[in-house]
SETINU-400317 format. One line per 5 residues: number of its first residue (from 0); their letters; for each residue x, y, z of N, C-alpha, C. Coordinates in nm, 2 decimals. Example, Ala and Ser with C-alpha at 12.3 -4.5 7.8 and 13.67 -1.06 7.14 Angstrom:
REM SETINU-400317
0> as> 1.32:-0.57:0.78:1.23:-0.45:0.78:1.32:-0.33:0.78  1.28:-0.22:0.71:1.37:-0.11:0.71:1.29:0.00:0.79
//
This chain:
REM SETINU-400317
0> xxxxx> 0.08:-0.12:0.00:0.00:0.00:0.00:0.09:0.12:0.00  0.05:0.22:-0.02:0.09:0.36:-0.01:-0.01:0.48:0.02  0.04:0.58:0.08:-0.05:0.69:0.12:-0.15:0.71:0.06  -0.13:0.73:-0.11:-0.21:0.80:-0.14:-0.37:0.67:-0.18  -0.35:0.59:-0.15:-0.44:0.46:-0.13:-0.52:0.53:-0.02
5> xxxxx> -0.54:0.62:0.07:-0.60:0.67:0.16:-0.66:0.83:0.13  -0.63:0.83:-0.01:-0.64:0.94:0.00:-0.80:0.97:-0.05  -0.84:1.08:0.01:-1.01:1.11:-0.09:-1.06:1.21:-0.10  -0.94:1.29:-0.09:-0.98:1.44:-0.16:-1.01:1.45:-0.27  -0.94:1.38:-0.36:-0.96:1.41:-0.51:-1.11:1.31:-0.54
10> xxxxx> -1.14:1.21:-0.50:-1.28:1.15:-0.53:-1.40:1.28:-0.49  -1.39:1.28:-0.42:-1.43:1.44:-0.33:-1.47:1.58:-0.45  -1.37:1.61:-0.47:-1.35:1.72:-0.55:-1.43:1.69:-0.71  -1.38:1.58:-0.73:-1.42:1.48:-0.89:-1.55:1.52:-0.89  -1.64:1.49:-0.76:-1.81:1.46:-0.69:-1.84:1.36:-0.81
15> xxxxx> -2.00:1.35:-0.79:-2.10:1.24:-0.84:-2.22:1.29:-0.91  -2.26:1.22:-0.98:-2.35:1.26:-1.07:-2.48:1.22:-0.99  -2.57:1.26:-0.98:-2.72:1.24:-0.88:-2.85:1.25:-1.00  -2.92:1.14:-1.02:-3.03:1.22:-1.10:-3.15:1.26:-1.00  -3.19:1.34:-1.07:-3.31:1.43:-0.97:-3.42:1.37:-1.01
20> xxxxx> -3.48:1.34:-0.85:-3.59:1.24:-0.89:-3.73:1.34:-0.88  -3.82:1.27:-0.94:-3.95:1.34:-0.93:-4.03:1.32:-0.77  -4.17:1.36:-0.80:-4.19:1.37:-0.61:-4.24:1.22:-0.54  -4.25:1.13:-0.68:-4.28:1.02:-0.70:-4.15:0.89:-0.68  -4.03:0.94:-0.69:-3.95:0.84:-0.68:-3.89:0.83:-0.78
25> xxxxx> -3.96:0.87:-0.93:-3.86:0.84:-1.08:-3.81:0.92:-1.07  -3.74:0.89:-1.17:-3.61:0.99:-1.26:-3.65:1.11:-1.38  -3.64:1.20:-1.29:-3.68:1.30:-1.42:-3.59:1.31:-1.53  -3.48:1.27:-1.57:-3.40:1.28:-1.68:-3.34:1.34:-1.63  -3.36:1.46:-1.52:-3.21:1.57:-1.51:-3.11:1.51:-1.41
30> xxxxx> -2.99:1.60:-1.38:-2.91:1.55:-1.29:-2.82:1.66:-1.20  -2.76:1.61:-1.13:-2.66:1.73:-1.10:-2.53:1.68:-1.05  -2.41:1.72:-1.06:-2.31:1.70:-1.03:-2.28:1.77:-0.85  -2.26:1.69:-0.77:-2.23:1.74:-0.62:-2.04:1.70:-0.58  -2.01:1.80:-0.51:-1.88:1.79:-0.46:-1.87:1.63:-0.28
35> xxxxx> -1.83:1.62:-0.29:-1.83:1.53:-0.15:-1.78:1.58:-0.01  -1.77:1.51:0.07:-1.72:1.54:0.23:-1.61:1.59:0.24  -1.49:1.56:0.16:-1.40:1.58:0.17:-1.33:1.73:0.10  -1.43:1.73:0.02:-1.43:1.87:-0.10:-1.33:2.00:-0.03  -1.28:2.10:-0.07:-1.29:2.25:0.00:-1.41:2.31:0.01
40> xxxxx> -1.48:2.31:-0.07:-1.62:2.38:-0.09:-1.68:2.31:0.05  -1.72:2.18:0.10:-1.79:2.13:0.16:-1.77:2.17:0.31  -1.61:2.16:0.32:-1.54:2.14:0.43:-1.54:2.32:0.49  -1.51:2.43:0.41:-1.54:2.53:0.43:-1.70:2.63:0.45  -1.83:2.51:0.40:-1.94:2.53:0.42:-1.99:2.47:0.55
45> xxxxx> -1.88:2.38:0.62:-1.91:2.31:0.78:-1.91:2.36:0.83  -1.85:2.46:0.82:-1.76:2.53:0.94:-1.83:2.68:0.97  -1.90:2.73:0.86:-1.97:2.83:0.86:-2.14:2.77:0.89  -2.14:2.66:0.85:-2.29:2.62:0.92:-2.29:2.64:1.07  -2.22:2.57:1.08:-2.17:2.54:1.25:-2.20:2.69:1.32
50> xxxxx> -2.18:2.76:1.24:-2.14:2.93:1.31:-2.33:2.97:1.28  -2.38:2.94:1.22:-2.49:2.99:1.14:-2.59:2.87:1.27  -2.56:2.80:1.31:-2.65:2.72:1.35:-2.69:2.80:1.51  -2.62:2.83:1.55:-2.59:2.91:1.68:-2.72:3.05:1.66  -2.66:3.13:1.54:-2.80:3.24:1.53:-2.93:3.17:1.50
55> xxxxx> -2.94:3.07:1.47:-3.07:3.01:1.37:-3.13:2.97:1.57  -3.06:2.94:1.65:-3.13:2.86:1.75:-3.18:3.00:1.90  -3.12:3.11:1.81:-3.17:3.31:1.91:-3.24:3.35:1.84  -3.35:3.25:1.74:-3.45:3.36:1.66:-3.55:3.25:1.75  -3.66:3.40:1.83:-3.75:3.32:1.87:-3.88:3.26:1.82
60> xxxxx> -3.92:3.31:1.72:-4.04:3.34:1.60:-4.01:3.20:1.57  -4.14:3.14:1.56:-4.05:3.01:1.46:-4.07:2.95:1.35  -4.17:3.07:1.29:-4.20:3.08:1.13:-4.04:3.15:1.09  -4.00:3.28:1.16:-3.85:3.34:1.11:-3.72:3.21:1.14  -3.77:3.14:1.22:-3.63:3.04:1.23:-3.68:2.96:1.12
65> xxxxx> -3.77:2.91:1.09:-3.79:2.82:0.99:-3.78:2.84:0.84  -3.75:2.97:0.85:-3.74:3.02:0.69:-3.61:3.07:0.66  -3.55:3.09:0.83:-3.41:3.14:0.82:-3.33:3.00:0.78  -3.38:2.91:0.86:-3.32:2.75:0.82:-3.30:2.74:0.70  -3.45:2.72:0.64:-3.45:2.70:0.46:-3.33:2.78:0.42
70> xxxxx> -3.32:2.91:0.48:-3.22:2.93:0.36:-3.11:2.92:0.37  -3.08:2.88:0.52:-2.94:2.82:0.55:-2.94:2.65:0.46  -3.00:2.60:0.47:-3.04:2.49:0.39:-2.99:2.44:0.25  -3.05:2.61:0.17:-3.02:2.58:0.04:-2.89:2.68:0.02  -2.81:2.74:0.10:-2.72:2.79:0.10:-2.63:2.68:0.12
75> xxxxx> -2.67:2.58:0.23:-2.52:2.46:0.23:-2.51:2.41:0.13  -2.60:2.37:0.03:-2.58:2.28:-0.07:-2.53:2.31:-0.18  -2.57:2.47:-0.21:-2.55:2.54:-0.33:-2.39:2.53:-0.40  -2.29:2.57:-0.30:-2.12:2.53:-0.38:-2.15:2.39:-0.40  -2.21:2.31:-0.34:-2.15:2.18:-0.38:-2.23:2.09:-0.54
80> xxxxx> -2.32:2.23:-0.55:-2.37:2.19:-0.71:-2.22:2.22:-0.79  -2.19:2.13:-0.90:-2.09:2.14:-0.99:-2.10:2.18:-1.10  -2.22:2.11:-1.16:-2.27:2.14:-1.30:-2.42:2.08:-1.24  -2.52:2.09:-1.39:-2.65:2.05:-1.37:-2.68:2.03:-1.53  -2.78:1.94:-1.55:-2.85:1.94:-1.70:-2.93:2.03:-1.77
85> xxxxx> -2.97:2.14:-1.67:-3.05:2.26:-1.70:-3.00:2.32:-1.80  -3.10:2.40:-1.91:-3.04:2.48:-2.02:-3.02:2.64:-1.93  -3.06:2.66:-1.83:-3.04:2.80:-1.74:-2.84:2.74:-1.69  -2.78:2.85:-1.73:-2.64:2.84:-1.66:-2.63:2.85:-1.56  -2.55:2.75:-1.49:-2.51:2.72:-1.30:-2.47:2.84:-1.25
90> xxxxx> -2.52:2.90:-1.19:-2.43:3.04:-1.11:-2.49:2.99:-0.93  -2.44:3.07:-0.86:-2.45:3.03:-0.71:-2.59:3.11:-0.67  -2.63:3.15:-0.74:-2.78:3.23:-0.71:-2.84:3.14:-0.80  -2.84:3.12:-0.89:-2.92:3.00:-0.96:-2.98:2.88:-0.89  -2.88:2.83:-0.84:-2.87:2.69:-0.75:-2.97:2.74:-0.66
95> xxxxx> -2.90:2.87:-0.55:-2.96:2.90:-0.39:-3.10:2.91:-0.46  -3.14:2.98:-0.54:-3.30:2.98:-0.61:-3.34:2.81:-0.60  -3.26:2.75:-0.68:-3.32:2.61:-0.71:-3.39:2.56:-0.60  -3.26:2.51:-0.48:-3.23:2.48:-0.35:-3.36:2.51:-0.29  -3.40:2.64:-0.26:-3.52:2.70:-0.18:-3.63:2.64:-0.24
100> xxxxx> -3.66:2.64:-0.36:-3.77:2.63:-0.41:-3.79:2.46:-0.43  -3.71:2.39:-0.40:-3.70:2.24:-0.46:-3.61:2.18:-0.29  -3.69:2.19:-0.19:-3.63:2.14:-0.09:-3.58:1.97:-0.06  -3.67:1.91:-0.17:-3.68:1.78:-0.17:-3.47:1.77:-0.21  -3.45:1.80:-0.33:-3.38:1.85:-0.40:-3.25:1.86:-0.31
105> xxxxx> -3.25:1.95:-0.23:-3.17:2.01:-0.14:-3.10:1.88:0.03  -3.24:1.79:0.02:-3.18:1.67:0.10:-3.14:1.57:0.02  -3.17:1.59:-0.07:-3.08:1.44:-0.18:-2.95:1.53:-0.18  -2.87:1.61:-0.19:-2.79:1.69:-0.20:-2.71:1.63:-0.08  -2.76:1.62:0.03:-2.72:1.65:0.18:-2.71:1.51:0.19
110> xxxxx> -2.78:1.40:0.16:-2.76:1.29:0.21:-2.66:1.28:0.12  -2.62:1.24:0.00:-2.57:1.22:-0.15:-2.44:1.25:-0.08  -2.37:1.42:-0.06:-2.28:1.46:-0.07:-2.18:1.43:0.04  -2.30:1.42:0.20:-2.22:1.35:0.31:-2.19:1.17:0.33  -2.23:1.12:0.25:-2.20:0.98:0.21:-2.07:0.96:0.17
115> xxxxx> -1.93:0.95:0.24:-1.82:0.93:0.19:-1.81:0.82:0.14  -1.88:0.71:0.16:-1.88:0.56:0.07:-1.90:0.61:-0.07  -2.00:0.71:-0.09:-2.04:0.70:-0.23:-1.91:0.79:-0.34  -1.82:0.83:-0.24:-1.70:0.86:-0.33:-1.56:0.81:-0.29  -1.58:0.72:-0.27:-1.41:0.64:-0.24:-1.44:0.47:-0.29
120> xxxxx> -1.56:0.45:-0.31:-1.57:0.31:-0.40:-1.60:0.32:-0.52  -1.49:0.31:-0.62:-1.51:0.37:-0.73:-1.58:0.23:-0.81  -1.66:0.22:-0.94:-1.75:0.08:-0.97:-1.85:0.01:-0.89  -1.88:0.08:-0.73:-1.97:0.00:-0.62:-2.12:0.09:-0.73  -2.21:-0.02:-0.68:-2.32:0.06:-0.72:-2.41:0.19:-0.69
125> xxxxx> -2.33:0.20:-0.57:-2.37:0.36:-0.48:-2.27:0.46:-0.52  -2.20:0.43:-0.61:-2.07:0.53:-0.65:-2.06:0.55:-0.78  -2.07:0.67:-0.81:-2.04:0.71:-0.99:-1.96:0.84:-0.94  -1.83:0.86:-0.98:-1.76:0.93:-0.97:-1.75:1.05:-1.08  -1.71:1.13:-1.09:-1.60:1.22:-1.24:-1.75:1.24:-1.32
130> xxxxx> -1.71:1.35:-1.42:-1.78:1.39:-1.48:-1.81:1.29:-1.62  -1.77:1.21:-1.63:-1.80:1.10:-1.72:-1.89:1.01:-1.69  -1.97:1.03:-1.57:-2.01:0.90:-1.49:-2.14:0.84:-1.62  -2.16:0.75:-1.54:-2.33:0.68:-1.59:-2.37:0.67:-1.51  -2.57:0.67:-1.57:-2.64:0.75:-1.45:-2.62:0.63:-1.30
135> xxxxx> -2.66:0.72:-1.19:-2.66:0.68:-1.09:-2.83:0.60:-1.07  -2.85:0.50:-0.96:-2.98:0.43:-0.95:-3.04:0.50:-0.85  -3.18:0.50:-0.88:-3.28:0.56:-0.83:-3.26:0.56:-0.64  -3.20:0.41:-0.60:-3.20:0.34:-0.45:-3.05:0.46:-0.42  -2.96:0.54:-0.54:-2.83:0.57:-0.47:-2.89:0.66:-0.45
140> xxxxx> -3.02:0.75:-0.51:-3.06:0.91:-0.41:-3.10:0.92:-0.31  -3.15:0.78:-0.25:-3.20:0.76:-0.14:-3.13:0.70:-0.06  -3.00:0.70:-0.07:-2.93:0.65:0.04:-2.92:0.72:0.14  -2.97:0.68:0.26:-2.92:0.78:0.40:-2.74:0.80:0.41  -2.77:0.90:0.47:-2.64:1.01:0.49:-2.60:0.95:0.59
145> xxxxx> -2.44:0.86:0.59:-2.37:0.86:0.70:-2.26:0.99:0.78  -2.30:1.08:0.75:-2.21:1.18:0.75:-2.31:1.24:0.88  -2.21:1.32:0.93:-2.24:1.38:1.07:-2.30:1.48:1.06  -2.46:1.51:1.04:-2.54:1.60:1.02:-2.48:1.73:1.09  -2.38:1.70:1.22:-2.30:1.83:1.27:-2.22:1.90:1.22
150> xxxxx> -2.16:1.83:1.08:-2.05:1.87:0.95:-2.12:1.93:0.86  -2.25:1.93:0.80:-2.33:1.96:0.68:-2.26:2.11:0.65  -2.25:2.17:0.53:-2.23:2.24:0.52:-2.33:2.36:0.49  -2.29:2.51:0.45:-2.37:2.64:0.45:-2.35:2.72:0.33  -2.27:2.78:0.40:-2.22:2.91:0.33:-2.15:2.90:0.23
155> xxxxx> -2.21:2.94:0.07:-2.11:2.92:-0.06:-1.98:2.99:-0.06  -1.92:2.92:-0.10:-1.77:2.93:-0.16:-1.72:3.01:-0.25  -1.68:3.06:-0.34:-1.69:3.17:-0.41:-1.57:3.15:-0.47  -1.50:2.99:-0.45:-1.33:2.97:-0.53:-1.42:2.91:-0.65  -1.52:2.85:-0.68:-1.57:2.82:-0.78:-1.64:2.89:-0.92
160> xxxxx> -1.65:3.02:-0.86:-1.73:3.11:-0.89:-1.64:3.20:-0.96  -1.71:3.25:-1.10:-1.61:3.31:-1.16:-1.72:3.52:-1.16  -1.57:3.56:-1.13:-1.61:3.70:-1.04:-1.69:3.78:-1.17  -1.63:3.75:-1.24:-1.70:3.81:-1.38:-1.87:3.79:-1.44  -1.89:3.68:-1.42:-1.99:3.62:-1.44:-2.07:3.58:-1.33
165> xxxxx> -2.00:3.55:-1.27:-2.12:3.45:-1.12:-2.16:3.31:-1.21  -2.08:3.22:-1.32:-2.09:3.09:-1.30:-2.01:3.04:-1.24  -2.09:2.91:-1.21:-2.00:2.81:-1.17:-1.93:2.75:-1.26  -1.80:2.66:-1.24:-1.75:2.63:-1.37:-1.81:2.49:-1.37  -1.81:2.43:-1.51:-1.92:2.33:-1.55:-1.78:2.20:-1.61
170> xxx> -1.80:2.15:-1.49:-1.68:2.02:-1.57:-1.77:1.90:-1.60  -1.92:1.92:-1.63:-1.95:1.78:-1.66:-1.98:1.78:-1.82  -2.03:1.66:-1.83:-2.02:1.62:-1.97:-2.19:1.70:-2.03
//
């Protein structure tokens, strides 16, 4: 063996192709590419949740905490979109739009993305890696999240994001 046999940043960074299912369980055709646990993007959206979780629990209202959540919500997930199938171009307001309005959407993201199995077994059937993947199965969007709901990430990233434009850059196929 050698180190880099341990390593899973770069499966991480690669992310996974996810198709978005309908409210029914199918596959709507689309998809989206997510970063993993190990990502920068993810690992720097922990760390600001963590901080964001703290104000979300001094709002006493709890229609205002519950909407403050959502948008902490679709704010974690949003860097960790990569690319997507939509003819609308990926930008980080695109996504947070999506995110909010498609909550369903937003926990397939969260379970998906904190699942480190689903990026360090490259060929298992819960793992499609790289922007070349083939599609993922309906049972991999539904796989519960082993990942420490206390890590989930927040706050977008903005190393992905190009200052000029506000896209994201689009490494999928």
């Amino acid at each position: 063996m050698k180190p880099s046999d341990f390593y899973t940043v770069p499966a991480s960074e690669a992310g996974i192709k996810l198709p978005l299912l309908m409210l029914d369980g199918t596959d709507s055709g689309q998809w989206i590419m997510v970063k993993g646990p190990d990502s920068l993007a993810y690992r720097k959206a922990a760390d600001v949740l963590n901080r964001r979780r703290v104000e979300i629990m001094t709002i006493e209202d709890f229609e205002e905490r519950e909407r403050v959540a959502d948008d902490v919500l679709a704010d974690s997930r949003a860097p960790l979109i990569m690319a997507w199938s939509f003819d609308e171009p990926l930008t980080l307001d695109a996504a947070r739009e999506f995110l909010r309005n498609a909550p369903m959407i937003a926990r397939q993201i969260e379970q998906a993305s904190g699942d480190r199995r689903r990026f360090t077994n490259p060929g298992s059937p819960n793992s499609t890696s790289g922007p070349g993947s083939s599609e993922n199965s309906e049972a991999e969007a539904e796989t519960p999240s082993t990942g420490d709901s206390a890590s989930e990430p927040t706050a977008p990233s903005n190393s992905d994001t190009s200052s000029d434009t506000g896209e994201i850059s689009s490494r999928a196929a």
